[in-house]
C-alpha positions as CSV (number, residue, x, y, z in Angstrom):
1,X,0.0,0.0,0.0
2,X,1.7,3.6,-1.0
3,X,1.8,6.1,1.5
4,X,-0.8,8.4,1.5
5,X,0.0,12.4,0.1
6,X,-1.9,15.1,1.3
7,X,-1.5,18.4,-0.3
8,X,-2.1,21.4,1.7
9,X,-2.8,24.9,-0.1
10,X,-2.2,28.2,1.6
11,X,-3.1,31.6,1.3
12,X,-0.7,34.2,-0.2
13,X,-2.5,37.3,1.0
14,X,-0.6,39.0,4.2
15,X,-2.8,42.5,4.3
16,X,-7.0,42.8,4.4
17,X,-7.7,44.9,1.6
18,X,-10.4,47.0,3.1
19,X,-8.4,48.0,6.1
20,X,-4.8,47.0,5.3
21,X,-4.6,44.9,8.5
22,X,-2.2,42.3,8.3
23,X,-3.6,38.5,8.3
24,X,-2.7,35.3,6.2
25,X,-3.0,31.4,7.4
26,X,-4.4,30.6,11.0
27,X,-1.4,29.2,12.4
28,X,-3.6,26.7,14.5
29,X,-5.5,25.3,11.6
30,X,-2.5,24.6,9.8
31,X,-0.3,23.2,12.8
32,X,-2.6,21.0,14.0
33,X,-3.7,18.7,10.7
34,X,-0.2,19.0,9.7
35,X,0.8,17.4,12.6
36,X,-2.1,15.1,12.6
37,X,-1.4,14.3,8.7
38,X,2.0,13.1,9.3
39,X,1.2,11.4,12.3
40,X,-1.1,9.4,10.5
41,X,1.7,8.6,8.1
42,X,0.8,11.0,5.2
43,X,3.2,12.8,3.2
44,X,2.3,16.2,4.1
45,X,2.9,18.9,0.7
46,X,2.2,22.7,1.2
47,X,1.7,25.4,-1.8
48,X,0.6,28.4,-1.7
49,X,-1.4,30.4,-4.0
50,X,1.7,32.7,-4.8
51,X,4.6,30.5,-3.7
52,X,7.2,32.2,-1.0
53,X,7.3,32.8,2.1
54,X,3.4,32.1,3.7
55,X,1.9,35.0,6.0
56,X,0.6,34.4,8.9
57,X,-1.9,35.8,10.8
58,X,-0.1,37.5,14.0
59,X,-3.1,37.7,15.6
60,X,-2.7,33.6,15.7
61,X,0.5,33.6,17.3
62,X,0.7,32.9,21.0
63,X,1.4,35.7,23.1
64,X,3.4,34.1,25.9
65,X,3.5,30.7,26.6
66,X,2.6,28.9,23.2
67,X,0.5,25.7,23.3
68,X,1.7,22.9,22.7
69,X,0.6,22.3,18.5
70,X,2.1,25.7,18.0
71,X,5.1,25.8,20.0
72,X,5.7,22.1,18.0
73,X,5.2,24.0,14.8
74,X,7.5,27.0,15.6
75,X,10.2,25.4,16.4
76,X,9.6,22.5,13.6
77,X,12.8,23.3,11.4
78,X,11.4,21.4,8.5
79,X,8.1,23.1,8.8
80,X,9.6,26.8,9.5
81,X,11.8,26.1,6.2
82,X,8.7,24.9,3.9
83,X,6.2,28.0,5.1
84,X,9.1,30.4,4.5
85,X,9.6,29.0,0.5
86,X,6.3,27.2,-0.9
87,X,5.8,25.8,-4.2
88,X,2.5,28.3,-6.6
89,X,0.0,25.8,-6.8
90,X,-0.2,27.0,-10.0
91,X,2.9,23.9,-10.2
92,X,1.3,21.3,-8.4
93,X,-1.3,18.7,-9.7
94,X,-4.2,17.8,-7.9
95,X,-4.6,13.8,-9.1
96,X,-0.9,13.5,-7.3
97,X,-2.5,13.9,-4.0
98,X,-4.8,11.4,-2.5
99,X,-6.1,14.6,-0.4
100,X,-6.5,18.4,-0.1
101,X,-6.3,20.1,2.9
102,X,-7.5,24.3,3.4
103,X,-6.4,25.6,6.3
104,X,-8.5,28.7,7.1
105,X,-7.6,32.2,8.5
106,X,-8.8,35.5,6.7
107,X,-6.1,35.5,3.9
108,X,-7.5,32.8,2.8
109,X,-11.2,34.5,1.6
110,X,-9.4,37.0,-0.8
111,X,-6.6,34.3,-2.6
112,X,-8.4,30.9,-2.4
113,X,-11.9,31.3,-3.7
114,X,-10.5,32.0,-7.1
């Protein structure tokens, strides 16, 4: 049996465009199904919409102590190095992925939808 591959796909958009507050990917709904993907034995693969470095919401990082999905996460070398250089999505292809995964967080309703 091959190993499952999961695919997840991130927002690119760092500001609100109304307001020009900063936002991107809810670091908790991406730590904790990565974790759980690859803990399950999936190969975990995150795009973005753009490619780069992913934004992320800094009103979902921990101020003080961190718990303990997102202190993992932060301090992850592997996953600190893939958010900080993703793959466009526009180079990915779906039927290579057993699943797709959305992580949400407000970035995600201006860059995703389309």
């Amino acid at each position: 049996m091959s190993q499952l591959s999961v695919l997840i796909v991130l927002t690119s958009q760092a500001m609100m465009p109304e307001t020009g507050k900063p936002t991107g990917v809810w670091l908790e709904e991406l730590a904790v199904p990565y974790y759980e993907f690859i803990e399950a034995g999936a190969e975990v693969s995150l795009v973005s919409i753009k490619g780069g470095a992913v934004p992320v919401d800094p009103a979902s990082l921990p101020s003080g102590e961190a718990p303990e999905e997102l202190a993992r996460f932060l301090n992850d070398p592997v996953a600190q190095k893939t958010m900080a250089d993703t793959r466009p999505i526009a180079e990915v292809t779906g039927s290579d992925f057993e699943a797709v995964f959305l992580p949400g967080g407000h970035g995600t309703m201006w860059d995703l939808p389309d």
